[in-house]
C-alpha positions as CSV (number, residue, x, y, z in Angstrom):
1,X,99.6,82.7,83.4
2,X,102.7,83.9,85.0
3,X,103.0,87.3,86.9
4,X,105.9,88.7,88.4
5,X,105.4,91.3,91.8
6,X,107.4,93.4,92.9
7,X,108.0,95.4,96.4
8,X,109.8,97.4,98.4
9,X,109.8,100.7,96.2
10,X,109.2,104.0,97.5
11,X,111.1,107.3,98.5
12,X,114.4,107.4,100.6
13,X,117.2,110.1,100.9
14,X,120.6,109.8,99.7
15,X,122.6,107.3,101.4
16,X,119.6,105.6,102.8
17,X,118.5,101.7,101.9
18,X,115.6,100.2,100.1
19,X,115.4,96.2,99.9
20,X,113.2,95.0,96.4
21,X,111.7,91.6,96.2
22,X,110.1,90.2,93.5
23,X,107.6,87.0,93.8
24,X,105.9,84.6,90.9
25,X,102.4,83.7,90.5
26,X,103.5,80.3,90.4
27,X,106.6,77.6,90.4
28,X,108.5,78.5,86.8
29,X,110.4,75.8,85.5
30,X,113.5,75.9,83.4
31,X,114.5,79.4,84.9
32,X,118.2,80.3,83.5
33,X,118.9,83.5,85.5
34,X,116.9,86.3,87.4
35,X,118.0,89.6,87.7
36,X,116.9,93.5,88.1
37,X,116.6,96.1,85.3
38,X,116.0,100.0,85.9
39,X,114.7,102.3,83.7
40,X,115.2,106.4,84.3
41,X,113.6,109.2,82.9
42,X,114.3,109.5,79.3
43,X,116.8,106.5,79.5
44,X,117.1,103.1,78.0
45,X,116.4,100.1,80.3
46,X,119.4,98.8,82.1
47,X,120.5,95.4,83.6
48,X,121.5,96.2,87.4
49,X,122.0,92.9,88.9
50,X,121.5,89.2,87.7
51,X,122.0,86.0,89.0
52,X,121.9,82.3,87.5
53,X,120.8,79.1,88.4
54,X,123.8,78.1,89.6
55,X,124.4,81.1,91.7
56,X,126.7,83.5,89.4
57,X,125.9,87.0,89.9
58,X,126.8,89.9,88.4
59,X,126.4,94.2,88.7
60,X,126.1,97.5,86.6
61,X,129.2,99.3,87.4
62,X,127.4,102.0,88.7
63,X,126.3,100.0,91.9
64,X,128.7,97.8,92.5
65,X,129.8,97.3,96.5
66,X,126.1,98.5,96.9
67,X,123.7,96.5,95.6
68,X,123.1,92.6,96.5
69,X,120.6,90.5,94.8
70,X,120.0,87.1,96.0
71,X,117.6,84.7,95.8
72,X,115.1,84.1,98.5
73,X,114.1,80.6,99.7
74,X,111.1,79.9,98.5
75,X,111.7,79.4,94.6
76,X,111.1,81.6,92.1
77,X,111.9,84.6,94.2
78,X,114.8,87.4,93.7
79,X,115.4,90.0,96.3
80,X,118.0,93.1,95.6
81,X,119.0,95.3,98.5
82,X,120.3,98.1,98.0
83,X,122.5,100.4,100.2
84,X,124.1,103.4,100.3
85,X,121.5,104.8,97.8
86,X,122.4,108.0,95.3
87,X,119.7,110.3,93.1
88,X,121.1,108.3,90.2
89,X,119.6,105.4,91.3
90,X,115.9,106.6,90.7
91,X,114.2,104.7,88.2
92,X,111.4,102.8,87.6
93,X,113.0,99.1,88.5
94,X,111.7,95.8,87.1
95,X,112.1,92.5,88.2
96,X,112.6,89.8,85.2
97,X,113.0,86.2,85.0
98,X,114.7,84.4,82.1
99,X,113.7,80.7,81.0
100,X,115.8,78.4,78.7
101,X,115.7,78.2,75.8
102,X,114.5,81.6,75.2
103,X,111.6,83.6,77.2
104,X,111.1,86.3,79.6
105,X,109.2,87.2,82.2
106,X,108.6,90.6,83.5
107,X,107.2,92.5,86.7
108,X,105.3,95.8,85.9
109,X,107.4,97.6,87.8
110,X,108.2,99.4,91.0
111,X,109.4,103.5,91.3
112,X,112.8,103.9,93.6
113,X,112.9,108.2,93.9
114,X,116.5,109.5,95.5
115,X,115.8,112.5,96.9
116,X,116.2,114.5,99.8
């Protein structure tokens, strides 16, 4: 009943910026955290950002200093922005919503390519 969107994907050069957003359906209740995972080529999926309820945030290593997620102000809305952008960074991203107790959400995904 619930679908996750996600935009802002596409092709930029090193060093340049993309910003993400990700948009529900509809109003989800009982939402614990929100976040961004990325998945490369040949790689495992990977948490890079997340933020809580309650406003606690946290980063991958790897993009830390350059990546901000927030929330937007309608509900149910995460944005990441992300600067200073590397070839490392290219993946498939996916925007996900967790609810309490113990359920996910996920977008279908949006392509970030590095490249110059």
């Amino acid at each position: 009943q619930v679908q996750l969107v996600e935009t802002g994907g596409g092709l930029v050069q090193p060093g340049g910026s993309l910003r993400l957003s990700c948009s529900a359906s509809k109003t989800i209740f009982s939402i614990s955290a929100m976040g961004w995972y990325r998945q490369g080529s040949g790689k495992q999926r990977e948490l890079v950002a997340r933020i809580t309820s309650g406003g606690s945030t946290n980063y991958a290593d790897s993009v830390k200093g350059r990546f901000t997620i927030s929330r937007g102000n309608a509900e149910n809305t995460v944005s990441l922005q992300m600067n200073s952008l590397k070839p490392e960074d290219t993946a498939v991203y996916y925007c996900n919503v967790g609810l309490i107790p113990n359920y996910n959400y996920w977008g279908q995904g949006t392509q970030v390519t590095v490249s110059s």
